[in-house]
C-alpha positions as CSV (number, residue, x, y, z in Angstrom):
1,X,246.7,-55.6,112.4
2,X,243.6,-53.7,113.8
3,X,240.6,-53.9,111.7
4,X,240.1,-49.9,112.2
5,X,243.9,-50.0,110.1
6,X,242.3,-51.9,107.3
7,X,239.4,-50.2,107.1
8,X,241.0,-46.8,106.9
9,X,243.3,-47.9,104.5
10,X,240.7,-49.6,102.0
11,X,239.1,-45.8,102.3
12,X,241.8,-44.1,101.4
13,X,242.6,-47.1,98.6
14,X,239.2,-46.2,97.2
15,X,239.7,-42.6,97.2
16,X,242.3,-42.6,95.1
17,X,241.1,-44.7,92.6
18,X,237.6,-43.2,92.1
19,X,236.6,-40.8,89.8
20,X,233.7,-38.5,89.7
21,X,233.2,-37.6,86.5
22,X,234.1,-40.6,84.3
23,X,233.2,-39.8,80.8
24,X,236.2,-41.4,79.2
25,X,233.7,-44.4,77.5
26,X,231.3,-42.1,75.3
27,X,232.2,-41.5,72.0
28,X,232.5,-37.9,70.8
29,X,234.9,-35.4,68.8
30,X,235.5,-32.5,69.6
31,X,234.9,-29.1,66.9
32,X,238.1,-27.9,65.6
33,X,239.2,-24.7,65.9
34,X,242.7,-22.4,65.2
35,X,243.5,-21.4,68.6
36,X,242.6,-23.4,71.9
37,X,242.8,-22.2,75.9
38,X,244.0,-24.4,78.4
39,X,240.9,-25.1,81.5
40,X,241.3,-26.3,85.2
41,X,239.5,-28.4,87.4
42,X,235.6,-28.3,86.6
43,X,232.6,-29.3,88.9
44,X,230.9,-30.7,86.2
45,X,231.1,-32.2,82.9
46,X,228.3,-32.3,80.2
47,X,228.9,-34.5,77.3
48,X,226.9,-35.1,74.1
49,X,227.8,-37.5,72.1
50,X,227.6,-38.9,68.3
51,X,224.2,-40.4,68.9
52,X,223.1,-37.2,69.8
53,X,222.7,-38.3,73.6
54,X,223.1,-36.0,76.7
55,X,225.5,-36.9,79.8
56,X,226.1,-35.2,83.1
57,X,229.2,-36.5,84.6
58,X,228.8,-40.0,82.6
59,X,225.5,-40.6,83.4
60,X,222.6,-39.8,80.7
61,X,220.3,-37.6,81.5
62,X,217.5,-35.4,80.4
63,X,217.7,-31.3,79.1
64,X,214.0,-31.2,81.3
65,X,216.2,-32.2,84.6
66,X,219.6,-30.6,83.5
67,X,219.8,-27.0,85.3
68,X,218.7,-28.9,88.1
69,X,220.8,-31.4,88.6
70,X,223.9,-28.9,87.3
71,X,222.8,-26.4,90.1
72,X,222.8,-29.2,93.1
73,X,226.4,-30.3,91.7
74,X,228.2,-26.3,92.0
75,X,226.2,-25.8,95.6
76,X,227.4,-22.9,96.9
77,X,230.6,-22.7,95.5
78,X,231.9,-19.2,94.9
79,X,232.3,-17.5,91.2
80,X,235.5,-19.0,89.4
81,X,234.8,-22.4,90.9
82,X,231.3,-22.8,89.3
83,X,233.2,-24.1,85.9
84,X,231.1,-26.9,83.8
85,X,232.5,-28.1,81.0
86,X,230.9,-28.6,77.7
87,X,231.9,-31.6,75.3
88,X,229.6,-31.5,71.9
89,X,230.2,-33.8,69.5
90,X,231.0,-32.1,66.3
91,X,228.4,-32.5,64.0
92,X,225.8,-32.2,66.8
93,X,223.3,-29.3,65.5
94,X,222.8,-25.9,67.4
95,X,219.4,-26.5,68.1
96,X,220.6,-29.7,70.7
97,X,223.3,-28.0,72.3
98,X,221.6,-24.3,72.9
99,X,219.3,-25.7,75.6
100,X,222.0,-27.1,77.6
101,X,223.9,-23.6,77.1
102,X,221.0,-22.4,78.7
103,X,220.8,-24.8,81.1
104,X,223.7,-24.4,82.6
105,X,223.5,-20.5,82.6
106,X,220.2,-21.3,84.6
107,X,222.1,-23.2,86.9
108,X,224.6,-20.5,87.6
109,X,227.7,-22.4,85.8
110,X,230.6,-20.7,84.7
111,X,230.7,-22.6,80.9
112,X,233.5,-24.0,79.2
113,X,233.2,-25.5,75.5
114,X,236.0,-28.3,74.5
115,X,237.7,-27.8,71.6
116,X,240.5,-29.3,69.7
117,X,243.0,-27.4,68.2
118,X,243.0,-27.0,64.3
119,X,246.3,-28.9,62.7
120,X,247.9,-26.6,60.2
121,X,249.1,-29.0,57.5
């Protein structure tokens, strides 16, 4: 077999597999709340988690660099494509999550807030 075939085929191999915005390993739970809208695909994912940390696409990172680093992520992409979602842990405190809220206005985004739906008992 051609190298060129094995080469092309580890690329597409690779692909596949990888993901971009991996935040499955930090901890967080969501707020609750009675009703809950489904979301599609978003450019960007901001997490922060129980110990109060903040994460761009799984990678920690600071408020002072967040618009930034949020705006080079949407590029140019047109309005209804420029969704970043918002994961707060829920007993993070207002005063943590309202500068990324402004952040990501700064930055253009188009701002989603994860929720979980309230169980009726």
């Amino acid at each position: 077999m051609a190298m060129g075939d094995i080469a092309f085929n580890l690329l597409i191999f690779f692909v596949i597999l990888a993901r971009a915005q991996d935040d499955s390993h930090l901890p967080w739970t969501p707020a609750a709340t009675p009703e809950v809208e489904s979301t599609g695909y978003a450019r960007a994912t901001i997490v922060i988690d129980n110990r109060n940390k903040l994460h761009l696409n799984g990678r920690e990172i600071g408020i002072a660099s967040l618009a930034s680093a949020v705006e080079d992520l949407l590029g140019n992409a047109p309005g209804g494509e420029r969704v970043v979602m918002l994961k707060v842990h829920k007993d993070i405190q207002a005063a943590r999550f309202e500068p990324v809220i402004e952040a990501i206005s700064e930055a253009g985004g188009d701002l989603v807030h994860i929720l979980e739906e309230k169980k009726q008992p």
